[in-house]
Jmol script that loads the backbone (N, CA, C; Angstrom):
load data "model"
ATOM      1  N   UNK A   1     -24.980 -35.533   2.504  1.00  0.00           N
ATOM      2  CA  UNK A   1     -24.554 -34.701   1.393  1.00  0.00           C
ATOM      3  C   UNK A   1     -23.218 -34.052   1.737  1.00  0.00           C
ATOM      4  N   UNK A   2     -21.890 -34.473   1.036  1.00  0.00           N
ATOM      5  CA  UNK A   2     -20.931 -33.662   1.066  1.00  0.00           C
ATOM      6  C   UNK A   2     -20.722 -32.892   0.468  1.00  0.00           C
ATOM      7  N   UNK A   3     -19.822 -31.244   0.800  1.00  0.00           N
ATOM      8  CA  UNK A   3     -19.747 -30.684  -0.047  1.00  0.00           C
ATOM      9  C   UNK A   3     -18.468 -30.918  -0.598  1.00  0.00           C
ATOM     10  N   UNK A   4     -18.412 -30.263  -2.256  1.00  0.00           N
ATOM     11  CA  UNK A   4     -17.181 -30.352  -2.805  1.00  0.00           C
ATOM     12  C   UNK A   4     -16.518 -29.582  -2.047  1.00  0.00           C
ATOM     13  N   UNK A   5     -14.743 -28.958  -1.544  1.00  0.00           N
ATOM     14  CA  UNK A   5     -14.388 -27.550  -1.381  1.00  0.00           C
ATOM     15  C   UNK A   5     -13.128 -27.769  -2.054  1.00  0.00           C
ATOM     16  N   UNK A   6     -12.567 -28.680  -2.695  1.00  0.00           N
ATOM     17  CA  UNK A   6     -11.672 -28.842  -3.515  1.00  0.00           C
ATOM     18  C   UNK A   6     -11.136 -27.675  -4.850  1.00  0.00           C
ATOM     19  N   UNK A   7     -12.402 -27.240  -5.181  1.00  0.00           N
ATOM     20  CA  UNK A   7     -12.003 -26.670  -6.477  1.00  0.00           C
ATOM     21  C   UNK A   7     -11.944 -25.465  -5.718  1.00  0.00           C
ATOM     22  N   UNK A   8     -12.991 -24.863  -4.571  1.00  0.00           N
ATOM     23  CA  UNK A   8     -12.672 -23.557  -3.874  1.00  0.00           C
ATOM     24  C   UNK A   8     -11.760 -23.365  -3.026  1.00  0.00           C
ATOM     25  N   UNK A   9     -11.262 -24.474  -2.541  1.00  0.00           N
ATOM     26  CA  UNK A   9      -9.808 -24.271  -1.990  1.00  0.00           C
ATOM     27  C   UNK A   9      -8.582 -23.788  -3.506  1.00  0.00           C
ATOM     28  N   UNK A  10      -8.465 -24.618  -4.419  1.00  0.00           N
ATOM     29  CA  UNK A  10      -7.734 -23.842  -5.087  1.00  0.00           C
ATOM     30  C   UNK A  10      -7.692 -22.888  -5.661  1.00  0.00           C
ATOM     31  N   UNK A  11      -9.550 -22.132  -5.990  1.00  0.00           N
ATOM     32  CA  UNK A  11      -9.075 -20.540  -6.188  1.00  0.00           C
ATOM     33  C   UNK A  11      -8.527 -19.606  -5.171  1.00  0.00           C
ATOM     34  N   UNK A  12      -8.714 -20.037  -3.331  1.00  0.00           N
ATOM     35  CA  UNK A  12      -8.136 -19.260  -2.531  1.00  0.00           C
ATOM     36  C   UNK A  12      -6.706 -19.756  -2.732  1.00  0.00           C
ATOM     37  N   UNK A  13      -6.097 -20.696  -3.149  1.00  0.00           N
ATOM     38  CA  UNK A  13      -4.717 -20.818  -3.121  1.00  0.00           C
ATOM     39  C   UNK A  13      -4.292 -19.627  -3.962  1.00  0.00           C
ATOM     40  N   UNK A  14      -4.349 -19.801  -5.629  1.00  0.00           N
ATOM     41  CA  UNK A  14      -4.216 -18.584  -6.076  1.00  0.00           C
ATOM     42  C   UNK A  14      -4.799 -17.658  -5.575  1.00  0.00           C
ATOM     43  N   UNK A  15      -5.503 -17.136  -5.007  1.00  0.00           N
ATOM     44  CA  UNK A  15      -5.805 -15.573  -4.725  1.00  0.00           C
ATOM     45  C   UNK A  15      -4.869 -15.341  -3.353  1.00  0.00           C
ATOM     46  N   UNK A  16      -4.289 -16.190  -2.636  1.00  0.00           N
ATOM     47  CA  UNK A  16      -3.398 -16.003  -1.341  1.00  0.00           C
ATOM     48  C   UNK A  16      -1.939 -16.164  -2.216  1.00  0.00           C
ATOM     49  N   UNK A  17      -1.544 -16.451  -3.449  1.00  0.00           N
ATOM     50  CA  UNK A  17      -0.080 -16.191  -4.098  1.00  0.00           C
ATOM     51  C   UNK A  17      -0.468 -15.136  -4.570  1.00  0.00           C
ATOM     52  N   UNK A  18      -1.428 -14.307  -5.470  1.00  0.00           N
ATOM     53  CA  UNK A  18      -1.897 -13.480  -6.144  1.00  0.00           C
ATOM     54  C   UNK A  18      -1.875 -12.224  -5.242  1.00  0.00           C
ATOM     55  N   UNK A  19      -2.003 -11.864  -4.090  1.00  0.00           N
ATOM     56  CA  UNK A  19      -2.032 -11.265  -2.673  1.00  0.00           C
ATOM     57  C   UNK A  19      -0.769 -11.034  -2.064  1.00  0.00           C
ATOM     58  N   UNK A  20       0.136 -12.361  -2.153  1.00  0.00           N
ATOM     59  CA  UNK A  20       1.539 -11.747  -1.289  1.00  0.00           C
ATOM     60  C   UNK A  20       2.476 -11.423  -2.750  1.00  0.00           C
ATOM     61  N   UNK A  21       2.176 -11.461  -3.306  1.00  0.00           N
ATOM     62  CA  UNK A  21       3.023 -11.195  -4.823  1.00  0.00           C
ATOM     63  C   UNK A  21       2.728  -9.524  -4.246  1.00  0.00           C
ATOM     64  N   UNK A  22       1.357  -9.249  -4.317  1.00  0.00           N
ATOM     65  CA  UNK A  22       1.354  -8.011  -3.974  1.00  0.00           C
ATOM     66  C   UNK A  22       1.892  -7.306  -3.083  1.00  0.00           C
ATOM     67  N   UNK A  23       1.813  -8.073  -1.854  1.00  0.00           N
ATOM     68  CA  UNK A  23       2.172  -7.096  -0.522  1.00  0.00           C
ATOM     69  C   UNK A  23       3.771  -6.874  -0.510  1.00  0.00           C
ATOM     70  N   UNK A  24       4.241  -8.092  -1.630  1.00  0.00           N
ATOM     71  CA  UNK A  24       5.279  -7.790  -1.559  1.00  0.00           C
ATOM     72  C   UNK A  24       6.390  -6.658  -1.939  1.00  0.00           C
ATOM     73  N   UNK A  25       5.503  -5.762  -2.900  1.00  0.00           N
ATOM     74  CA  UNK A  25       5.802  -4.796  -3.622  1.00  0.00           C
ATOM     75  C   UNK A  25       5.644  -3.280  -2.669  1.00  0.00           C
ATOM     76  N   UNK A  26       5.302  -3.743  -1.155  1.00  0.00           N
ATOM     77  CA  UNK A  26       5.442  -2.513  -0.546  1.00  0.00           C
ATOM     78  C   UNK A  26       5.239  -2.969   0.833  1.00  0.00           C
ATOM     79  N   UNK A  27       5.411  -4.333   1.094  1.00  0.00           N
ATOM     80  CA  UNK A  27       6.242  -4.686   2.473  1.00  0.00           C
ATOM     81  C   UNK A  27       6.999  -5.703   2.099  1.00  0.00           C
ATOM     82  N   UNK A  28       7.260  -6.383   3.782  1.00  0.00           N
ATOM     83  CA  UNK A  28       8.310  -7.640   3.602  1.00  0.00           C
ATOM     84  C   UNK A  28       7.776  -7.846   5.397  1.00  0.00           C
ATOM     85  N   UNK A  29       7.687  -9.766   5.274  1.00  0.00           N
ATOM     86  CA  UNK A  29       7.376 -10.235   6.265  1.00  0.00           C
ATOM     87  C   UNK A  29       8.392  -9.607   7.599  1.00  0.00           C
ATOM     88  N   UNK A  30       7.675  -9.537   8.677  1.00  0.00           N
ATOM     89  CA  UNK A  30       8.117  -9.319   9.960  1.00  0.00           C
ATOM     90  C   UNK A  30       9.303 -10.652  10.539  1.00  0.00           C
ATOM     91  N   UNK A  31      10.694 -10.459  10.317  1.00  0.00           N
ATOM     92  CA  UNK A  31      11.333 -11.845  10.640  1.00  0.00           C
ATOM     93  C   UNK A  31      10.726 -11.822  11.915  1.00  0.00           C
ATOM     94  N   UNK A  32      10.495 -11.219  13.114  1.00  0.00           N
ATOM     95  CA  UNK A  32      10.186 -11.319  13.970  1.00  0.00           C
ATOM     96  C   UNK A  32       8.922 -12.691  14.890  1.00  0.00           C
ATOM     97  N   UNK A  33       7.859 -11.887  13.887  1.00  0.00           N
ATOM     98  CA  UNK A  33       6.793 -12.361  13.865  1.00  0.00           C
ATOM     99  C   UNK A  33       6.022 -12.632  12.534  1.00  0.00           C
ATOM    100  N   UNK A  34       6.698 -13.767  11.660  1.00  0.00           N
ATOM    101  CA  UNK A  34       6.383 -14.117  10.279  1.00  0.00           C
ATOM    102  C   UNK A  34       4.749 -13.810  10.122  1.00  0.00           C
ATOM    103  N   UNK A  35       3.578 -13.494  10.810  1.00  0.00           N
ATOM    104  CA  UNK A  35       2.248 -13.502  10.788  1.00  0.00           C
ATOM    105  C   UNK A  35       2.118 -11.941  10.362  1.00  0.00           C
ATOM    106  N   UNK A  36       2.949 -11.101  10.282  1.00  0.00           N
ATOM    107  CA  UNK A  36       2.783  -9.845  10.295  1.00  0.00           C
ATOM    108  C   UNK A  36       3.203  -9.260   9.300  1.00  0.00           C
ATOM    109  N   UNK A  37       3.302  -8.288   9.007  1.00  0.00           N
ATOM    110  CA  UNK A  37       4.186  -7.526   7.515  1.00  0.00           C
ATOM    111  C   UNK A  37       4.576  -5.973   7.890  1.00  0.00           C
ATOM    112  N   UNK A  38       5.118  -5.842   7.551  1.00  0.00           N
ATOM    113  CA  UNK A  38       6.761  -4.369   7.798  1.00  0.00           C
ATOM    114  C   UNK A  38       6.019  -3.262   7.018  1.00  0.00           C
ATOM    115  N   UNK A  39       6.291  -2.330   6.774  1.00  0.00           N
ATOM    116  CA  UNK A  39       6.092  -1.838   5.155  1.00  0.00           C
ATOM    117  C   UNK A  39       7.765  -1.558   4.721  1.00  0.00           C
ATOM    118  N   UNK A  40       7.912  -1.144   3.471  1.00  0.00           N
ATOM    119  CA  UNK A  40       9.222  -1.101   2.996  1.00  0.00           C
ATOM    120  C   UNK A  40       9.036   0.388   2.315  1.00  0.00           C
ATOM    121  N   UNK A  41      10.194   1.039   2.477  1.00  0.00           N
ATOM    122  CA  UNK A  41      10.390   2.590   2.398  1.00  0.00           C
ATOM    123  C   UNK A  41      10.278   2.658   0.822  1.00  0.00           C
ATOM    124  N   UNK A  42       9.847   4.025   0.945  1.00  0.00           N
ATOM    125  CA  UNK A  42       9.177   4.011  -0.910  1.00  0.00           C
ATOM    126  C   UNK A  42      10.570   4.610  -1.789  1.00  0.00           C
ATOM    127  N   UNK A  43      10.545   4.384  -2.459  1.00  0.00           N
ATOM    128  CA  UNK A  43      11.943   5.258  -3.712  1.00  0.00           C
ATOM    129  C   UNK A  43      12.012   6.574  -3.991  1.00  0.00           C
ATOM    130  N   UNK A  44      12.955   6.780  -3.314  1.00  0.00           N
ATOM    131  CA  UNK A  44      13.081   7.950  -2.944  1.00  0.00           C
ATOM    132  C   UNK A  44      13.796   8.790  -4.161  1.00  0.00           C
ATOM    133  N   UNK A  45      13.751   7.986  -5.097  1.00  0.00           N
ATOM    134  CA  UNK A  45      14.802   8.888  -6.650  1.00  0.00           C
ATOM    135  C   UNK A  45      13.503   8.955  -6.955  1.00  0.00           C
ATOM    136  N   UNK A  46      12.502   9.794  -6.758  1.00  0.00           N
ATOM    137  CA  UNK A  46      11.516  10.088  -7.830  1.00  0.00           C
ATOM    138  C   UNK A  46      11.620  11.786  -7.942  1.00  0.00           C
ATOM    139  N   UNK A  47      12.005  12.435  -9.643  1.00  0.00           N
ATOM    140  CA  UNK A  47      12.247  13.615 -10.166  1.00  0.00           C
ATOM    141  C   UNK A  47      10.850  14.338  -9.502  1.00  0.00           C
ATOM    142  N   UNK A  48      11.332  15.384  -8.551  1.00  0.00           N
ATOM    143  CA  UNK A  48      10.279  16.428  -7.800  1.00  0.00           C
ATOM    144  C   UNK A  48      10.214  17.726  -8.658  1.00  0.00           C
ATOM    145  N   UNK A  49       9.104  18.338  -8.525  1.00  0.00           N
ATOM    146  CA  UNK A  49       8.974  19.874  -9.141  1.00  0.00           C
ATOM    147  C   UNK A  49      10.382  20.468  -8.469  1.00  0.00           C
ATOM    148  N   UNK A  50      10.776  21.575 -10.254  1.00  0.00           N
ATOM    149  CA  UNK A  50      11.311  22.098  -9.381  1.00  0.00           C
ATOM    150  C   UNK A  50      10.358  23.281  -8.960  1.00  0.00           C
ATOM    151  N   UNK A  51      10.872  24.446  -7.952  1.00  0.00           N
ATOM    152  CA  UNK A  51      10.685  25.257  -6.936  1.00  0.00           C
ATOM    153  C   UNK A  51       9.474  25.906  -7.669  1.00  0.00           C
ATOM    154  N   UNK A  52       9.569  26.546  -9.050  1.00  0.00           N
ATOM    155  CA  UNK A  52       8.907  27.676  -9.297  1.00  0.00           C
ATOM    156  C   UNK A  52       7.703  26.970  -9.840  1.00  0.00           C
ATOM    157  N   UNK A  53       7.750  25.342  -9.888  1.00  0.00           N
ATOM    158  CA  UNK A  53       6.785  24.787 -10.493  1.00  0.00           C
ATOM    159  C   UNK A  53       5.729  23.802  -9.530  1.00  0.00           C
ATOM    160  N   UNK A  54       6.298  24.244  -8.461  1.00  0.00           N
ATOM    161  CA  UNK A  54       5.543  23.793  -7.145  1.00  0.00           C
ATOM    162  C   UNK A  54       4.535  24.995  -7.152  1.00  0.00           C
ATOM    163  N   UNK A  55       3.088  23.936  -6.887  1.00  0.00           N
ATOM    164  CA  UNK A  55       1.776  25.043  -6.629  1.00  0.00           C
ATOM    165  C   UNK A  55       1.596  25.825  -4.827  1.00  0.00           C
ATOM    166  N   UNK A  56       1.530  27.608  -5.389  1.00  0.00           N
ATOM    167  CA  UNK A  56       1.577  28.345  -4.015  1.00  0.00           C
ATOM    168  C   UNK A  56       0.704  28.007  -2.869  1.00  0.00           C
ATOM    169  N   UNK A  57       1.682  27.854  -1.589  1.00  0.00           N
ATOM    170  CA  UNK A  57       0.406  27.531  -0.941  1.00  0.00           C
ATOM    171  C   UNK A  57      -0.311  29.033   0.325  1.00  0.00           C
ATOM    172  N   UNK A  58      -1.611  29.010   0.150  1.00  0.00           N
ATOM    173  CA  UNK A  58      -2.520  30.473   0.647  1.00  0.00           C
ATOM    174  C   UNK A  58      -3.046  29.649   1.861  1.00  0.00           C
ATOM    175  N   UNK A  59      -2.580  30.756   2.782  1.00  0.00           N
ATOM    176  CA  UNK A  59      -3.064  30.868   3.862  1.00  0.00           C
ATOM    177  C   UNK A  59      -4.012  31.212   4.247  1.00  0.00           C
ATOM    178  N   UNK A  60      -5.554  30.898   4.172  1.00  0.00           N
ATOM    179  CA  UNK A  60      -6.481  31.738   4.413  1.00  0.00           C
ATOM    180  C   UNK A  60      -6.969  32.268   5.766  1.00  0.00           C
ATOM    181  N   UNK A  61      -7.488  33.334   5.749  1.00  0.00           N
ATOM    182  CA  UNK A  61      -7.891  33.919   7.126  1.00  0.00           C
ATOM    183  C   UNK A  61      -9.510  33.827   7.181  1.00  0.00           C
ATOM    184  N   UNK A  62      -9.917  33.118   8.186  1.00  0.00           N
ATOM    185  CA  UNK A  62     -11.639  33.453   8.359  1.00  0.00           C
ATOM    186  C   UNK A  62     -12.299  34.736   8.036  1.00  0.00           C
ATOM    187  N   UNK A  63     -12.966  34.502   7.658  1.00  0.00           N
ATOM    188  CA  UNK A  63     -14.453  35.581   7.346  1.00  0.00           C
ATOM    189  C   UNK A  63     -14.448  36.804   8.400  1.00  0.00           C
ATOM    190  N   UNK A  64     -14.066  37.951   8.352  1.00  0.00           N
ATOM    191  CA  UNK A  64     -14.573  38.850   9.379  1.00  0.00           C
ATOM    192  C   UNK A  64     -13.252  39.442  10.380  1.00  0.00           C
ATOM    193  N   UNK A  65     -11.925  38.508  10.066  1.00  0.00           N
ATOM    194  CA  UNK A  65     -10.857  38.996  11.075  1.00  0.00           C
ATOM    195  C   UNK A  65     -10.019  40.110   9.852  1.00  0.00           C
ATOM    196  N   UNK A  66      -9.187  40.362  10.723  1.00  0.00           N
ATOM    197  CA  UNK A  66      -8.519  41.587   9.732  1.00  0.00           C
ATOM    198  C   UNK A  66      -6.673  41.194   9.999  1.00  0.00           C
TER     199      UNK A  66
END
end "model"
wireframe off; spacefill off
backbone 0.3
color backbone group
């Protein structure tokens, strides 16, 4: 009895293009060592709060100190 793996080899084909399509969107292969992946620095033009619209941050003190 053989098995088929024909048709399940080609859904892992697409799901391994479907996959680096992805990785590609927040790395890039290692020229180094093509088996590996980098990450790639995120975009840094993204509009930040300004100052007064940044949430305060509280320092809390434990239970019981003064």
């Amino acid at each position: 009895m053989e098995i088929q793996t024909t048709h399940l080899k080609q859904k892992l084909e697409i799901e391994r293009a479907l996959l680096l399509r992805q990785l590609q969107k927040v790395g890039r292969i290692n020229p180094d060592n093509t088996a590996d992946w980098e990450p790639v620095a995120a975009d840094l033009n993204v509009d930040t709060a300004e100052e007064e619209e940044r949430a305060a941050i509280t320092i809390l003190k434990p239970r019981g100190s003064k």
